[in-house]
N, C-alpha and C positions, 0 to 999 in steps of 0.2 A: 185300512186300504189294503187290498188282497189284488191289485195288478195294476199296471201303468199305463194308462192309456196313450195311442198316440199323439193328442193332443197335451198330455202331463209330461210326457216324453220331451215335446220339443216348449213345452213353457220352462223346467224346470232342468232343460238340458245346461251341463255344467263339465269345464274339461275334468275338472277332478273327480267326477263319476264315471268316468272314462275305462270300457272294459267290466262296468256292474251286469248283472243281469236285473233284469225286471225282477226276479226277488228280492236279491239283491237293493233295489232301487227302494221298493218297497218297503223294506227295514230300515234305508237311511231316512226315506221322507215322514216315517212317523216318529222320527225322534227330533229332527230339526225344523226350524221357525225362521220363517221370511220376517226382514225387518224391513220398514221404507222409512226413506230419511229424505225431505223436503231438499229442494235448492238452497244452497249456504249452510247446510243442517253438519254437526261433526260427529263423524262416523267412529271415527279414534282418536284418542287426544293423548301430541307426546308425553312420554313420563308415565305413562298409568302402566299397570300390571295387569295383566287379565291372561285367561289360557284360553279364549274365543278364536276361532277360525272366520273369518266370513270372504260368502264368495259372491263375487258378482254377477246377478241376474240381467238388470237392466239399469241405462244410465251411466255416468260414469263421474269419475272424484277424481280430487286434485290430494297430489303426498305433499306435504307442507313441512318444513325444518326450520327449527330454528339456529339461526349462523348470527353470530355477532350479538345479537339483540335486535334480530328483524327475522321474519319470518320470509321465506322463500320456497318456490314453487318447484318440488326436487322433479314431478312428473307425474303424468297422467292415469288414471286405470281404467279400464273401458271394462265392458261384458264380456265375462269367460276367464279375468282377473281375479284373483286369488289376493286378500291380506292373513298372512301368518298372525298366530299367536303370539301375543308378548316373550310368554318363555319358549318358544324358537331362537331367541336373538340373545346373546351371548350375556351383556347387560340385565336379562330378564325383565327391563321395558318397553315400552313401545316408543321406537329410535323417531318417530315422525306422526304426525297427525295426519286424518285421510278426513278431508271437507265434501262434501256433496258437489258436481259440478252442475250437474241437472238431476232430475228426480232420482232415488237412486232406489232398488230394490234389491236386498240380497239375505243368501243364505248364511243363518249362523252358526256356529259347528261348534258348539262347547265341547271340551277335553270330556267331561263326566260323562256325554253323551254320547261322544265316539269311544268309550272305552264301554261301551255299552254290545255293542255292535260283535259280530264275529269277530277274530281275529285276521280271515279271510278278507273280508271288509276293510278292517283299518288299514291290512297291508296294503289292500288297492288305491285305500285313498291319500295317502302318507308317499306311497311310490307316484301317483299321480301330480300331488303336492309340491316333491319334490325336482319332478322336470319342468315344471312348469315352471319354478324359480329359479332350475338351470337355464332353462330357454329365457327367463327375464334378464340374467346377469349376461346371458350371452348375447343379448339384444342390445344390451346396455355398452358393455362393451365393443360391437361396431362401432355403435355410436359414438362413443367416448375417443375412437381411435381416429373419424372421422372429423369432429371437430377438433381435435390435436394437429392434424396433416392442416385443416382447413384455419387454424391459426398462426401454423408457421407459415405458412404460404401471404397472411394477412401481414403479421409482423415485418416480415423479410421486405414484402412490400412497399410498408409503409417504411421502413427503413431508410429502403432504396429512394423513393421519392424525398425526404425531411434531406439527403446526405447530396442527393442532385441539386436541389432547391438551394443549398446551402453553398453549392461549390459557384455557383454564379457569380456570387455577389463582389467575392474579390476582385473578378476580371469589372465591375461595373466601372464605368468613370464616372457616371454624377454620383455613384456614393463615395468613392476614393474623393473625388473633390469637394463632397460637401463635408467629411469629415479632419478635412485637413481643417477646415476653418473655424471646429469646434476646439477652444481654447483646453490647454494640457494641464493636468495635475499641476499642482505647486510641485517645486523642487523637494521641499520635505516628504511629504505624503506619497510622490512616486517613489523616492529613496528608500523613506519607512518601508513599501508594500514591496520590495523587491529584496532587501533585508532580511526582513522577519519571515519568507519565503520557502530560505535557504535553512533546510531541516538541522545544519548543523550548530546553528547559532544561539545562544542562552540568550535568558531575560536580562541579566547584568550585563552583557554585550550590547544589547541594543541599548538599554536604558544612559548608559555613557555614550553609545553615538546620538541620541537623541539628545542629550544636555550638552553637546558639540556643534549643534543645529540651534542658534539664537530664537529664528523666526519658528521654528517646532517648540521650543518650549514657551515661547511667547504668546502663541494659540493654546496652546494646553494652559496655561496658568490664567489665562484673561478668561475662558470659558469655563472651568472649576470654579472660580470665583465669581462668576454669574450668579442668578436667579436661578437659574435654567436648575442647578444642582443643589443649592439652598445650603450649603454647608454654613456650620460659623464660625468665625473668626477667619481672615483673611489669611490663606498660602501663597505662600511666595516660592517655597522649592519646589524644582520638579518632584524629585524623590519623594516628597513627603505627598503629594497629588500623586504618585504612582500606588504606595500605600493606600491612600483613601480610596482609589477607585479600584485599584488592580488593575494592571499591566494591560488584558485583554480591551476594558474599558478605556482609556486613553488612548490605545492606539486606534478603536473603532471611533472617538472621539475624532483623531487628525484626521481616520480618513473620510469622515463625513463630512468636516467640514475643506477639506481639501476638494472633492465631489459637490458640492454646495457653490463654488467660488468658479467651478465651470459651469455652469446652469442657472437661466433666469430667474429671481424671488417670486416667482408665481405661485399661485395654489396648487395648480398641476402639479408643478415640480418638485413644492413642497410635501407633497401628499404621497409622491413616488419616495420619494427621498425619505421620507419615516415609514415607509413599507420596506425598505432595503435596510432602515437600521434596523425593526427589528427581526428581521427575516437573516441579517447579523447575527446578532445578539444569541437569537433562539438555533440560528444554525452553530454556535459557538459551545451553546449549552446540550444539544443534541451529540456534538464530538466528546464534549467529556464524560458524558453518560454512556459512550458508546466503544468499538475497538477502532475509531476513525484514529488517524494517525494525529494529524496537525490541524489542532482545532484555530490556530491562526490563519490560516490558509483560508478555513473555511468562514471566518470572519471575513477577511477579505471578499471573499467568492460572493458573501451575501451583499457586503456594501455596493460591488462593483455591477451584480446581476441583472437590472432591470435597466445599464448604461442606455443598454441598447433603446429602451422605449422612451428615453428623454431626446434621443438624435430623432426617435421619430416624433414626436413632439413638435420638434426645432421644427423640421421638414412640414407637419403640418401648419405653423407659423407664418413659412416665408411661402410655401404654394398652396393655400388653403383648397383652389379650386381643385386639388388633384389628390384630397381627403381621402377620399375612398380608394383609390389605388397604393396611398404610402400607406393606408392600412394594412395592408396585401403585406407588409414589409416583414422581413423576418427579424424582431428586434435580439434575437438571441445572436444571429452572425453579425448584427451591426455593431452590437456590443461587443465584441469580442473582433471583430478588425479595428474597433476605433481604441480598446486597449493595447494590441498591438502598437500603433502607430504611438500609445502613449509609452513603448515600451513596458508596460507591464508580462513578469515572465506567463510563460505558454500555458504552464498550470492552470493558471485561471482561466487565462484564453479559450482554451480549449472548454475545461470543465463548462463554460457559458455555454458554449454550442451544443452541448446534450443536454440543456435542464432541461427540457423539453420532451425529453423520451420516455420519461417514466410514465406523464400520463397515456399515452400508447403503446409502449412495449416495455417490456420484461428485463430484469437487469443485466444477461447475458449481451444485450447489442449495444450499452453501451462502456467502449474499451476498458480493461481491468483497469488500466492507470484512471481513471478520471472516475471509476465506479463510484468510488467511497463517498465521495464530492459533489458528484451529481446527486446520490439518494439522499446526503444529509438536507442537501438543498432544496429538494420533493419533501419532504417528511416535516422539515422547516415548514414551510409555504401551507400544508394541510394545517399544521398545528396555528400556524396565524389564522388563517379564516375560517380555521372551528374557535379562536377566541374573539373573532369578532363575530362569531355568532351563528355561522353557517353551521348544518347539520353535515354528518359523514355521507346521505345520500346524495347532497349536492357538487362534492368533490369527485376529483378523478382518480378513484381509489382503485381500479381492475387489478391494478398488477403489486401493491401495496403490501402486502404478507412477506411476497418476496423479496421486496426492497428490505422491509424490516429486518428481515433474515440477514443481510447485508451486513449490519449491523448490529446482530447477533441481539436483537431485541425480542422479546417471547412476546410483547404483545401483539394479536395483530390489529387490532383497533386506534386508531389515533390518538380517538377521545382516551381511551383506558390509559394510554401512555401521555397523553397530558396531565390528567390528572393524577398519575399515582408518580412519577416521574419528572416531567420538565416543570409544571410549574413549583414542585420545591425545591427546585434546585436555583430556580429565578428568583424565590421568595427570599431566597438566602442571600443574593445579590441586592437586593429591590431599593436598599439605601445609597447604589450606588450609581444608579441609572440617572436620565435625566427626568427630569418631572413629564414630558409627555410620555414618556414610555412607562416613567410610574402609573401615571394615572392610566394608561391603559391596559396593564396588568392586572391594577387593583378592579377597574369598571369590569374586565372581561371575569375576572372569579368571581363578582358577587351575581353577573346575568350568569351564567354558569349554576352558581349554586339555586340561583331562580326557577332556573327551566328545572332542576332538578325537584325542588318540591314541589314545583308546579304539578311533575309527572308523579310525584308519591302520591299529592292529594286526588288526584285524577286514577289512578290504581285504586 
């Protein structure tokens, strides 16, 4: 090739030849090679080494990363796009994979090939190179800044609305009056949860006001010695039942069934009522794994959290015809004024009315005091229905890294912090649960270790 015609000119026009002359031109086109790569075809695949340049003629491809254990679509390259070389990039491989988006044509610039070239040459296309990847980061960055303003704006928003929606509900009369006629805690189980509350109080403190409480040791000793728990030989001291199970367990024990004795024996109820124990249990185990303060507290917060969807329950009971509107209801503030009214302190109260916010915003909006409490409760809640089997892409994980962060956890993945994490720490307990929360620890790790060879053999 000895000149460029103007049809070669604008078929093989590329910004990074930008400022060649047609001799110039003519020396790069005989050393490099157009490649075409079908729709769905991989142009570059993360992890690999290579020192190729290639530039985009026609068509365009999607930059794909991998994040977590899924692949995601980082953005687009159209014609007059530019992919760097592997060793451009600090790692010396290739940080993302480039897929075909429709047919794709481009040129390929091997390192051997341009060091082939003048020096005049390389410099032009190396300076060419390099604005074009200025002008992409600074593209990038608009961008980046735009949807930053265009999420605080979304946040704040949604904020604003959950925190208005919320303030309603106290001034209502039919729910003030229909909560009054929902029957209160037993005397022990309100006493216990407002005791053990109080950050200054030991295990030996409570455990002597609890053996001062006839009808609390009475429930603890009759349901230890159930079936339910399978021990043998019969206990008759508390103390020695506080042993066996550990302290956290017996009190999650009173307040369940204290919780149980306001509420119909329905299936419903029943089926809420072992989603809150172990949404307990596992928020219980998440604080001692973690720098949460008061992992009682947070037992509590899981017993008491879903009060609110048992009032709406009640409500759809007595006015069936008006289903679809007490859906509408917000069970977090119902829960949390019908605690009030049970006298349970604010702590909890309040922490009810944010669990809510992490699957929509960030852990800055919801108040330092109640942060700790709300994220164990979020982080709780995911690790239950990734054990009953849900995947991490069906949960409400957007803002989740940062919760982690909360609690000073390095993973940011759920699954990864279930498995290397909360369930040994449950395994360690597992003789002291009751039998349905045994059996469903044991059922969730063998479908767990399932899907897991399923996807080795499938690899």
């Amino acid at each position: 090739m000895t000149s460029v015609s103007g049809k070669q000119r604008k078929q093989y026009c590329h910004p990074v030849f930008k400022g060649l002359s047609d001799r110039d031109l003519v020396s790069v086109y005989n050393i490099i090679s157009v490649k075409k790569i079908n729709t769905g075809g991989v142009l570059v695949k993360e992890g690999d080494t290579d020192s190729t340049t290639y530039l985009i003629l026609e068509g365009s491809a999607r930059i794909l990363k991998s994040l977590n254990g899924h692949l995601r679509q980082i953005s687009v390259l159209h014609q007059g796009d530019s992919i760097p070389a592997a060793t451009s990039f600090r790692s010396g491989t290739r940080t993302a994979s480039v897929v075909a988006l429709e047919p794709l044509s481009v040129f390929v610039l091997d390192k051997s090939n341009l060091e082939a070239l003048s020096p005049q040459i390389q410099l032009a296309i190396y300076k060419n190179l390099h604005d074009s990847s200025a002008q992409r980061i600074h593209d990038l960055t608009i961008r980046q800044m735009g949807l930053s303003d265009m999420n605080k704006h979304l946040t704040s928003h949604v904020a604003h609305l959950l925190q208005a929606r919320s303030d309603k509900y106290a001034s209502s009369e039919m729910i003030q009056g229909f909560l009054k006629r929902i029957p209160r805690l037993p005397m022990y189980a309100n006493r216990l949860a407002v005791v053990l509350l109080d950050e200054n109080v030991s295990t030996r403190d409570v455990a002597e006001l609890a053996k001062l409480d006839p009808s609390l040791v009475s429930v603890v000793l009759k349901t230890v010695n159930s079936a339910y728990y399978g021990f043998r030989g019969r206990i008759s001291d508390f103390q020695h039942a506080v042993v066996l199970l550990g302290f956290s367990q017996v009190y999650q024990l009173v307040m369940d069934i204290g919780i149980r004795s306001t509420m119909p024996k329905t299936p419903e109820f029943q089926e809420l009522l072992f989603h809150s124990m172990m949404i307990s249990f596992i928020g219980f185990e998440i604080s001692l794994l973690s720098s949460a303060r008061k992992a009682v507290a947070i037992s509590t917060i899981g017993l008491l959290h879903d009060i609110g969807k048992s009032v709406i329950m009640l409500l759809e009971k007595r006015h069936s015809k008006m289903g679809i509107l007490i859906d509408m209801l917000d069970h977090a503030k119902i829960g949390s004024l019908l605690l009030r009214k049970w006298n349970i302190p604010d702590v909890v109260c309040q922490s009810l009315e944010y669990q809510c916010y992490p699957e929509w915003l960030p852990p800055e909006k919801v108040p330092a005091e109640h942060r700790e409490n709300v994220t164990v409760l979020y982080i709780a809640h995911l690790c239950y229905e990734y054990l009953r089997g849900k995947s991490e892409d069906e949960l409400p994980t957007a803002f989740l890294g940062e919760y982690m962060n909360v609690l000073n956890f390095s993973e940011k993945s759920f699954a990864e912090f279930v498995k290397r994490r909360l369930l040994p720490s449950l395994n360690k307990k597992l003789k002291t649960f009751p039998e349905n929360v045994r059996d469903f620890l044991v059922e969730s790790q063998e479908n767990i270790a399932g899907k897991r060879n399923s996807g080795a053999l499938e690899a």
